[in-house]
C-alpha positions, 0 to 999 in steps of 0.5 A: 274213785272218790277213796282214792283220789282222798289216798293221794292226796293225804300222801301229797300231804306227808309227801310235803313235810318228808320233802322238806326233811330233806328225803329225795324228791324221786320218793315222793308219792311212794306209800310206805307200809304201816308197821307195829310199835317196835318199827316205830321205835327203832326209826325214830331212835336211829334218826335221834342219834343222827344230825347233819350231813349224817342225817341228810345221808340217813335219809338220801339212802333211806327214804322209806324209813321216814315215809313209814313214820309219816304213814303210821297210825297216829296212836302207834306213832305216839306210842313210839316216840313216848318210848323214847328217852326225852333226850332223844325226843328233844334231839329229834325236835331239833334236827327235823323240826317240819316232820315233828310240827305236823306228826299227828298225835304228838302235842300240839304245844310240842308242834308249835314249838317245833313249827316256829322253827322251822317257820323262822327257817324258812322265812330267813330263806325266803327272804334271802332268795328275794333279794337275791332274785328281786324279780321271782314271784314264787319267792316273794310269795312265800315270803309274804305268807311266811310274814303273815303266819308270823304275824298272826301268831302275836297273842291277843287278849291274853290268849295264846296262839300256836302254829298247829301245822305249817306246810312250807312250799310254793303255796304254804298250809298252816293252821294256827290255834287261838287256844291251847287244843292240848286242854280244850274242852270245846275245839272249833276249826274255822274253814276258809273258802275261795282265793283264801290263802296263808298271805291272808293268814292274819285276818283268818287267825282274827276271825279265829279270834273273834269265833273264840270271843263271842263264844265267851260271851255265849258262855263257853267254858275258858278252856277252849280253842278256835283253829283257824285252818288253812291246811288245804288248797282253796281255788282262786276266786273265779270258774274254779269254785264251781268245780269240785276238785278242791273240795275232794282233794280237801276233805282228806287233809281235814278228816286227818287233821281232825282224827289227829287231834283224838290221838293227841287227847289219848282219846279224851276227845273234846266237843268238835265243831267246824265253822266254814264259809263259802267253798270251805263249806262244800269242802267240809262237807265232803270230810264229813260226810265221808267220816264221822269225826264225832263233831258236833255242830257244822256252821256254814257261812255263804256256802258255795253248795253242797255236792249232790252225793250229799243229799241231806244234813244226815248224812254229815255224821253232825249232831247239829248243822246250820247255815246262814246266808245274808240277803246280798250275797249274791257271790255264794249263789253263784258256786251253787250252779250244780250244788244243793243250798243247805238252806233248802227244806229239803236238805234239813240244816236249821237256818240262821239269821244274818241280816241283823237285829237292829233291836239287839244292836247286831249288825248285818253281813253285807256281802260274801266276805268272811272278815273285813274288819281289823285294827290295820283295815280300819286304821285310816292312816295305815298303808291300806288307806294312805296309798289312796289318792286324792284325800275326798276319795279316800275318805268315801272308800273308807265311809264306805268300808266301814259300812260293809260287815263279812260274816265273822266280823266282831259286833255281826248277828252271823258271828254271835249265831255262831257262837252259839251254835258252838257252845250251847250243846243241841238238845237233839238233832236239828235237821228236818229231815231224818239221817238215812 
Protein backbone atom coordinates (compact mmCIF):
# COMPACT_ATOMS: atom_id res chain seq x y z
CA UNK A 1 0.00 0.00 0.00
CA UNK A 2 2.76 2.47 1.17
CA UNK A 3 4.56 1.61 -2.58
CA UNK A 4 1.85 2.45 -4.16
CA UNK A 5 0.53 5.48 -2.68
CA UNK A 6 4.70 7.00 -3.23
CA UNK A 7 3.60 5.65 -7.33
CA UNK A 8 0.66 7.98 -7.74
CA UNK A 9 1.97 10.71 -6.59
CA UNK A 10 5.36 10.62 -8.04
CA UNK A 11 3.09 10.57 -11.28
CA UNK A 12 0.88 13.52 -10.11
CA UNK A 13 3.93 15.26 -9.96
CA UNK A 14 4.94 14.50 -13.84
CA UNK A 15 1.49 14.73 -14.40
CA UNK A 16 1.71 18.47 -13.43
CA UNK A 17 4.72 19.82 -15.69
CA UNK A 18 2.83 17.48 -18.85
CA UNK A 19 -0.47 19.50 -17.86
CA UNK A 20 1.40 22.75 -17.95
CA UNK A 21 2.96 21.51 -21.52
CA UNK A 22 -0.15 21.65 -22.48
CA UNK A 23 -0.91 17.77 -22.95
CA UNK A 24 -5.02 16.90 -22.07
CA UNK A 25 -6.05 16.75 -18.87
CA UNK A 26 -8.14 13.21 -19.66
CA UNK A 27 -4.16 11.77 -19.48
CA UNK A 28 -3.20 12.95 -16.60
CA UNK A 29 -2.73 9.83 -14.22
CA UNK A 30 -1.85 7.63 -17.32
CA UNK A 31 1.85 5.71 -16.70
CA UNK A 32 3.81 5.60 -19.80
CA UNK A 33 6.21 2.85 -20.20
CA UNK A 34 9.87 3.30 -19.68
CA UNK A 35 11.82 2.65 -23.21
CA UNK A 36 15.44 2.48 -24.36
CA UNK A 37 17.78 5.39 -25.57
CA UNK A 38 16.86 5.26 -29.26
CA UNK A 39 12.76 6.07 -27.90
CA UNK A 40 14.07 8.90 -25.96
CA UNK A 41 15.69 10.44 -28.93
CA UNK A 42 13.33 10.20 -31.21
CA UNK A 43 10.72 11.96 -28.88
CA UNK A 44 12.57 14.58 -28.04
CA UNK A 45 13.88 15.54 -31.79
CA UNK A 46 10.27 15.33 -33.22
CA UNK A 47 9.07 17.83 -30.14
CA UNK A 48 12.53 19.93 -31.39
CA UNK A 49 11.23 20.21 -34.75
CA UNK A 50 7.89 21.70 -33.69
CA UNK A 51 6.53 25.02 -32.15
CA UNK A 52 3.02 26.52 -31.72
CA UNK A 53 -0.24 25.32 -32.51
CA UNK A 54 2.09 22.36 -34.06
CA UNK A 55 3.19 21.36 -30.94
CA UNK A 56 0.29 21.93 -29.12
CA UNK A 57 -1.51 19.78 -31.88
CA UNK A 58 1.80 17.11 -31.56
CA UNK A 59 0.80 16.81 -28.14
CA UNK A 60 -3.23 17.01 -27.98
CA UNK A 61 -2.77 13.71 -30.57
CA UNK A 62 0.03 12.40 -28.78
CA UNK A 63 0.12 12.76 -25.04
CA UNK A 64 2.07 9.31 -24.43
CA UNK A 65 5.07 10.56 -26.02
CA UNK A 66 5.68 13.29 -23.70
CA UNK A 67 4.47 11.10 -20.82
CA UNK A 68 7.01 8.61 -21.56
CA UNK A 69 9.95 11.21 -21.37
CA UNK A 70 8.36 12.29 -18.07
CA UNK A 71 8.46 8.77 -16.99
CA UNK A 72 12.09 7.50 -18.20
CA UNK A 73 14.94 6.76 -16.12
CA UNK A 74 16.53 10.13 -15.55
CA UNK A 75 20.35 8.72 -16.95
CA UNK A 76 18.64 7.38 -19.99
CA UNK A 77 16.48 10.71 -20.40
CA UNK A 78 20.24 12.60 -20.29
CA UNK A 79 21.62 10.16 -22.24
CA UNK A 80 18.98 11.36 -24.78
CA UNK A 81 18.76 14.55 -25.06
CA UNK A 82 22.72 15.07 -24.89
CA UNK A 83 22.47 13.28 -28.17
CA UNK A 84 20.56 15.99 -29.63
CA UNK A 85 22.24 18.60 -31.80
CA UNK A 86 22.46 22.09 -29.28
CA UNK A 87 20.37 23.62 -31.76
CA UNK A 88 17.70 21.21 -31.04
CA UNK A 89 18.12 21.26 -27.36
CA UNK A 90 17.92 25.03 -27.02
CA UNK A 91 14.92 24.93 -29.44
CA UNK A 92 13.24 22.21 -26.97
CA UNK A 93 14.14 24.89 -23.98
CA UNK A 94 12.40 27.49 -25.68
CA UNK A 95 9.10 25.81 -26.55
CA UNK A 96 8.40 23.67 -23.42
CA UNK A 97 10.21 25.45 -20.80
CA UNK A 98 8.02 23.91 -17.63
CA UNK A 99 9.11 20.06 -18.91
CA UNK A 100 12.88 21.30 -19.36
CA UNK A 101 13.13 23.06 -15.78
CA UNK A 102 12.10 20.05 -13.91
CA UNK A 103 13.52 16.94 -16.00
CA UNK A 104 15.89 15.12 -13.93
CA UNK A 105 18.94 14.63 -14.89
CA UNK A 106 19.61 17.70 -17.04
CA UNK A 107 21.53 20.51 -15.21
CA UNK A 108 20.30 22.31 -13.02
CA UNK A 109 21.76 25.77 -14.65
CA UNK A 110 20.02 24.43 -17.73
CA UNK A 111 16.73 24.22 -15.51
CA UNK A 112 17.14 27.42 -13.93
CA UNK A 113 17.00 29.20 -17.02
CA UNK A 114 14.33 27.11 -18.29
CA UNK A 115 12.14 27.71 -14.87
CA UNK A 116 12.47 31.97 -15.00
CA UNK A 117 10.78 31.49 -18.00
CA UNK A 118 8.30 30.05 -17.72
CA UNK A 119 7.98 31.81 -14.02
CA UNK A 120 7.65 34.94 -15.84
CA UNK A 121 5.13 33.20 -17.97
CA UNK A 122 3.04 32.29 -15.55
CA UNK A 123 3.41 35.40 -13.09
CA UNK A 124 2.14 37.71 -16.26
CA UNK A 125 -0.72 35.28 -16.48
CA UNK A 126 -1.48 35.46 -13.01
CA UNK A 127 -1.51 38.70 -12.81
CA UNK A 128 -3.74 39.41 -15.70
CA UNK A 129 -6.23 37.13 -14.35
CA UNK A 130 -6.50 39.20 -11.04
CA UNK A 131 -7.36 42.22 -12.52
CA UNK A 132 -9.56 40.77 -14.63
CA UNK A 133 -11.11 38.69 -11.81
CA UNK A 134 -10.37 41.21 -8.68
CA UNK A 135 -12.39 38.95 -6.37
CA UNK A 136 -10.78 35.13 -7.34
CA UNK A 137 -8.82 34.12 -4.55
CA UNK A 138 -7.14 31.14 -6.57
CA UNK A 139 -5.48 33.61 -8.80
CA UNK A 140 -4.51 36.18 -6.22
CA UNK A 141 -2.62 33.15 -4.60
CA UNK A 142 -0.77 32.19 -7.29
CA UNK A 143 0.18 35.50 -7.98
CA UNK A 144 1.50 36.04 -4.61
CA UNK A 145 3.54 32.95 -4.68
CA UNK A 146 4.64 33.48 -8.25
CA UNK A 147 6.01 37.19 -6.45
CA UNK A 148 7.68 35.51 -3.85
CA UNK A 149 9.88 32.81 -6.11
CA UNK A 150 10.85 35.78 -7.99
CA UNK A 151 11.60 37.62 -5.25
CA UNK A 152 13.81 35.20 -3.57
CA UNK A 153 15.60 34.28 -6.42
CA UNK A 154 17.73 38.02 -5.91
CA UNK A 155 21.49 36.97 -5.08
CA UNK A 156 22.95 37.62 -1.66
CA UNK A 157 26.19 38.26 -0.88
CA UNK A 158 27.47 37.25 -3.92
CA UNK A 159 26.14 33.79 -4.22
CA UNK A 160 23.82 32.82 -6.66
CA UNK A 161 20.44 31.29 -6.47
CA UNK A 162 18.70 29.22 -9.29
CA UNK A 163 15.02 27.95 -9.61
CA UNK A 164 15.88 24.17 -9.24
CA UNK A 165 12.27 23.33 -9.97
CA UNK A 166 9.03 25.16 -10.01
CA UNK A 167 5.49 23.57 -10.16
CA UNK A 168 2.78 26.18 -11.41
CA UNK A 169 -0.82 25.33 -10.48
CA UNK A 170 -3.44 26.19 -7.81
CA UNK A 171 -0.90 25.72 -4.91
CA UNK A 172 2.64 26.16 -6.71
CA UNK A 173 6.18 23.76 -5.46
CA UNK A 174 9.34 25.41 -6.33
CA UNK A 175 12.64 24.80 -4.74
CA UNK A 176 15.57 27.41 -5.10
CA UNK A 177 19.16 26.73 -4.78
CA UNK A 178 21.62 29.00 -2.84
CA UNK A 179 24.64 27.69 -4.55
CA UNK A 180 25.56 26.11 -7.92
CA UNK A 181 24.41 22.14 -7.20
CA UNK A 182 26.03 21.72 -10.65
CA UNK A 183 29.76 21.86 -8.87
CA UNK A 184 28.75 21.55 -5.03
CA UNK A 185 30.98 19.38 -3.15
CA UNK A 186 28.49 19.42 -0.31
CA UNK A 187 24.39 19.75 -0.97
CA UNK A 188 21.92 20.25 1.79
CA UNK A 189 18.09 20.28 1.07
CA UNK A 190 16.28 22.51 3.71
CA UNK A 191 12.48 20.92 4.34
CA UNK A 192 9.99 23.00 5.64
CA UNK A 193 7.08 21.98 7.79
CA UNK A 194 3.51 22.77 8.23
CA UNK A 195 1.38 25.87 6.83
CA UNK A 196 4.98 26.38 4.88
CA UNK A 197 4.09 27.39 1.39
CA UNK A 198 6.01 29.03 -1.89
CA UNK A 199 3.86 32.53 -0.71
CA UNK A 200 6.62 32.17 2.18
CA UNK A 201 9.21 31.37 -0.41
CA UNK A 202 11.57 34.34 0.29
CA UNK A 203 12.08 33.62 4.20
CA UNK A 204 12.73 29.70 3.50
CA UNK A 205 15.24 30.58 0.49
CA UNK A 206 16.93 33.03 3.75
CA UNK A 207 16.78 30.24 5.76
CA UNK A 208 18.43 28.62 2.94
CA UNK A 209 20.96 31.23 2.88
CA UNK A 210 21.47 31.72 6.41
CA UNK A 211 22.39 27.27 6.66
CA UNK A 212 24.93 28.34 3.39
CA UNK A 213 26.54 31.04 5.63
CA UNK A 214 27.05 29.47 8.95
CA UNK A 215 28.27 26.65 7.12
CA UNK A 216 31.06 28.73 5.87
CA UNK A 217 32.22 29.69 9.17
CA UNK A 218 32.31 26.02 10.35
CA UNK A 219 34.69 25.68 7.40
CA UNK A 220 32.98 24.22 4.48
CA UNK A 221 34.39 24.02 1.34
CA UNK A 222 33.02 27.45 -1.04
CA UNK A 223 31.71 25.13 -3.70
CA UNK A 224 28.54 24.10 -1.98
CA UNK A 225 24.70 24.48 -2.11
CA UNK A 226 21.62 24.87 0.18
CA UNK A 227 18.24 24.09 -1.42
CA UNK A 228 15.46 25.27 -0.13
CA UNK A 229 12.74 22.63 -0.93
CA UNK A 230 9.20 23.31 -1.44
CA UNK A 231 8.66 20.51 -3.94
CA UNK A 232 5.65 18.90 -1.56
CA UNK A 233 2.37 19.96 -0.26
CA UNK A 234 2.64 20.65 3.61
CA UNK A 235 -0.65 20.47 5.76
CA UNK A 236 -2.11 23.65 7.25
CA UNK A 237 -1.13 24.47 10.70
CA UNK A 238 -3.83 22.53 12.57
CA UNK A 239 -5.38 18.48 12.76
CA UNK A 240 -3.80 17.85 9.54
CA UNK A 241 -0.32 17.77 10.92
CA UNK A 242 -1.19 14.82 13.21
CA UNK A 243 -1.82 12.79 10.14
CA UNK A 244 0.37 11.19 7.96
CA UNK A 245 -0.66 11.59 4.51
CA UNK A 246 1.23 14.69 3.73
CA UNK A 247 4.20 12.80 4.95
CA UNK A 248 3.76 9.62 2.56
CA UNK A 249 2.49 11.64 -0.18
CA UNK A 250 5.67 13.48 0.18
CA UNK A 251 8.67 11.37 0.56
CA UNK A 252 8.50 10.09 -3.07
CA UNK A 253 8.75 14.01 -4.42
CA UNK A 254 12.00 14.27 -2.36
CA UNK A 255 13.65 10.55 -3.09
CA UNK A 256 13.12 11.87 -6.62
CA UNK A 257 14.12 15.06 -6.13
CA UNK A 258 17.47 13.65 -4.52
CA UNK A 259 18.12 10.57 -7.01
CA UNK A 260 18.03 13.34 -9.66
CA UNK A 261 20.58 15.50 -8.48
CA UNK A 262 22.92 11.93 -8.87
CA UNK A 263 22.06 11.87 -12.63
CA UNK A 264 22.87 15.58 -13.19
CA UNK A 265 26.54 14.75 -11.28
CA UNK A 266 27.20 11.55 -13.96
CA UNK A 267 27.09 9.81 -10.79
CA UNK A 268 29.92 12.01 -9.20
CA UNK A 269 27.58 12.40 -6.50
CA UNK A 270 28.51 15.28 -3.68
CA UNK A 271 28.19 14.95 0.20
CA UNK A 272 24.05 14.98 0.87
CA UNK A 273 22.29 16.20 3.99
CA UNK A 274 18.85 17.22 4.59
CA UNK A 275 17.81 19.68 7.32
CA UNK A 276 14.05 19.69 7.83
CA UNK A 277 11.96 21.09 10.54
CA UNK A 278 8.51 20.44 12.23
CA UNK A 279 6.44 18.18 9.77
CA UNK A 280 9.15 18.14 6.94
CA UNK A 281 10.94 15.87 9.55
CA UNK A 282 8.33 12.96 9.76
CA UNK A 283 7.94 13.64 5.92
CA UNK A 284 11.70 13.30 5.43
CA UNK A 285 11.72 10.76 7.29
CA UNK A 286 9.48 8.76 5.44
CA UNK A 287 11.87 9.47 1.94
CA UNK A 288 14.76 8.01 3.74
CA UNK A 289 13.62 5.39 5.11
CA UNK A 290 12.42 3.99 2.09
CA UNK A 291 15.58 4.78 -0.04
CA UNK A 292 19.11 5.00 0.88
CA UNK A 293 19.97 8.16 -0.99
CA UNK A 294 23.62 8.24 0.19
CA UNK A 295 23.09 11.31 2.62
CA UNK A 296 24.87 11.74 5.12
CA UNK A 297 23.91 13.63 7.77
CA UNK A 298 19.84 14.07 8.75
CA UNK A 299 19.05 17.48 11.15
CA UNK A 300 15.71 17.61 12.60
CA UNK A 301 14.24 20.70 13.79
CA UNK A 302 11.25 20.64 16.30
CA UNK A 303 10.16 17.57 14.70
CA UNK A 304 6.43 16.60 14.58
CA UNK A 305 7.41 12.99 15.04
CA UNK A 306 8.60 10.15 13.31
CA UNK A 307 6.28 7.47 12.36
CA UNK A 308 6.09 3.99 14.23
CA UNK A 309 7.06 1.97 11.02
CA UNK A 310 10.45 4.08 11.84
CA UNK A 311 11.64 2.56 14.88
CA UNK A 312 15.31 3.71 15.02
CA UNK A 313 17.75 6.30 13.48
CA UNK A 314 19.11 3.08 11.64
CA UNK A 315 16.64 2.35 9.52
CA UNK A 316 17.13 6.29 7.88
CA UNK A 317 19.93 4.95 5.32
CA UNK A 318 21.86 8.51 7.32
CA UNK A 319 25.32 8.09 8.36
CA UNK A 320 24.62 10.79 11.24
CA UNK A 321 21.19 11.78 12.46
CA UNK A 322 20.53 14.66 14.90
CA UNK A 323 17.70 16.60 16.34
CA UNK A 324 16.97 19.51 18.28
CA UNK A 325 14.39 21.02 19.97
CA UNK A 326 14.02 24.13 22.13
CA UNK A 327 12.47 24.10 25.79
CA UNK A 328 9.35 26.27 24.34
CA UNK A 329 8.34 24.43 21.68
CA UNK A 330 5.54 23.31 22.80
CA UNK A 331 4.05 23.13 19.14
CA UNK A 332 6.21 20.26 17.99
CA UNK A 333 5.01 18.10 21.01
CA UNK A 334 1.66 18.29 19.84
CA UNK A 335 2.30 16.52 16.28
CA UNK A 336 4.06 13.85 18.27
CA UNK A 337 0.42 12.39 19.74
CA UNK A 338 1.09 9.00 17.57
CA UNK A 339 4.52 9.90 16.52
CA UNK A 340 8.21 8.72 18.13
CA UNK A 341 10.50 11.94 19.58
CA UNK A 342 13.65 11.32 17.72
CA UNK A 343 15.27 12.64 20.78
CA UNK A 344 14.22 9.59 22.57
CA UNK A 345 17.13 6.91 23.86
CA UNK A 346 15.47 4.83 22.17
CA UNK A 347 15.46 5.97 18.93
CA UNK A 348 19.19 6.77 18.69
CA UNK A 349 19.71 10.26 17.05
CA UNK A 350 22.34 12.25 18.73
CA UNK A 351 20.67 15.24 20.37
CA UNK A 352 21.62 19.12 19.73
CA UNK A 353 21.32 22.07 21.96
CA UNK A 354 18.98 24.84 21.01
CA UNK A 355 18.43 26.62 24.10
CA UNK A 356 21.48 29.06 23.71
CA UNK A 357 25.13 29.51 24.84
CA UNK A 358 25.17 33.03 26.41
CA UNK A 359 29.08 32.24 26.89
CA UNK A 360 29.70 31.68 22.99
CA UNK A 361 27.05 34.62 22.54
CA UNK A 362 24.52 31.97 20.75
CA UNK A 363 20.99 32.75 20.92
CA UNK A 364 18.10 30.66 21.93
CA UNK A 365 14.92 29.07 19.80
CA UNK A 366 12.32 30.61 21.48
CA UNK A 367 9.38 28.74 19.85
CA UNK A 368 8.67 26.53 16.98
CA UNK A 369 9.05 28.90 14.24
CA UNK A 370 11.70 28.25 11.53
CA UNK A 371 12.87 31.70 10.57
CA UNK A 372 11.42 34.99 12.14
CA UNK A 373 14.32 37.18 11.16
CA UNK A 374 14.64 39.06 7.85
CA UNK A 375 15.81 42.78 6.66
CA UNK A 376 11.70 43.64 5.83
CA UNK A 377 10.59 41.78 9.28
CA UNK A 378 13.02 43.64 11.33
CA UNK A 379 12.45 46.85 9.39
CA UNK A 380 10.26 48.93 11.75
CA UNK A 381 9.23 51.19 9.02
CA UNK A 382 8.29 48.38 6.39
CA UNK A 383 4.79 47.65 5.99
CA UNK A 384 4.97 44.80 8.35
CA UNK A 385 5.04 47.30 10.99
CA UNK A 386 3.51 50.37 9.92
CA UNK A 387 -0.21 49.03 9.27
CA UNK A 388 0.06 48.44 13.29
CA UNK A 389 -1.88 51.13 15.12
CA UNK A 390 -1.25 53.14 17.73
CA UNK A 391 2.48 53.96 17.84
CA UNK A 392 3.02 52.49 21.89
CA UNK A 393 1.54 49.03 20.46
CA UNK A 394 3.44 48.87 17.76
CA UNK A 395 6.74 49.67 19.25
CA UNK A 396 5.87 46.67 22.03
CA UNK A 397 5.14 44.08 19.36
CA UNK A 398 8.09 44.68 17.74
CA UNK A 399 10.60 44.63 21.28
CA UNK A 400 8.64 41.66 21.52
CA UNK A 401 9.62 40.34 17.72
CA UNK A 402 12.89 41.18 18.03
CA UNK A 403 13.14 39.14 21.32
CA UNK A 404 11.71 35.73 19.49
CA UNK A 405 14.41 33.41 17.44
CA UNK A 406 13.12 30.54 15.02
CA UNK A 407 15.37 27.78 14.86
CA UNK A 408 17.57 28.72 11.47
CA UNK A 409 17.62 32.45 12.53
CA UNK A 410 21.13 34.04 12.03
CA UNK A 411 23.17 34.32 15.38
CA UNK A 412 20.89 31.12 16.82
CA UNK A 413 23.02 28.01 18.58
CA UNK A 414 20.28 25.64 16.46
CA UNK A 415 21.39 27.33 13.21
CA UNK A 416 25.51 26.89 14.08
CA UNK A 417 24.70 23.22 15.25
CA UNK A 418 23.53 22.91 12.02
CA UNK A 419 26.03 23.85 10.33
CA UNK A 420 28.24 21.57 11.77
CA UNK A 421 26.42 18.59 11.52
CA UNK A 422 26.83 19.36 7.82
CA UNK A 423 30.14 20.22 7.09
CA UNK A 424 32.25 18.31 9.57
CA UNK A 425 32.04 14.58 8.16
CA UNK A 426 30.92 12.26 11.26
CA UNK A 427 33.92 10.09 12.17
CA UNK A 428 31.44 7.23 12.64
CA UNK A 429 27.88 6.90 12.92
CA UNK A 430 26.12 8.50 15.75
CA UNK A 431 23.01 6.75 16.55
CA UNK A 432 22.96 4.82 20.00
CA UNK A 433 21.20 2.11 18.83
CA UNK A 434 22.40 -0.04 16.29
CA UNK A 435 21.16 -0.28 12.28
CA UNK A 436 18.98 -3.49 12.01
Amino acid sequence: MRLASARRWSVARRAGIVAVCAVIAAVALIVAPSRGPASTVRVLDTLARLEGAALDAFLTAHPDKLLELTNADAKRFRSGWYALPASERRGLERVIPAFVGNADGLPYTLRDRANRRQLATELASAEHDVRSHPGDRGAAVRASSYVAIRNALRSSGGVRRYLVEFIPNAQPTAAISVGDPDTADVVTWAVPGMGTYTTDMQLWTLAAQNIWNAQGEAGASKDRSVIAWMGYAAPPVGIDAALGDYAANGAPLLIEAIRGLSAARFGRVPTLNVVAHSYGTTMAADALADADLGVTAFVMLGSAGIEERIPTAGDLHARAVYAAEAASDTEARLGRASRFDPRAPGFGARVLPADGDAKTGLLPVTGHAPILHSSWNDDITSTAWTRIAPERVRAALYRDHMAQHGYLDAGTQSLAEVAVATTVPPLSVLYTVAAK
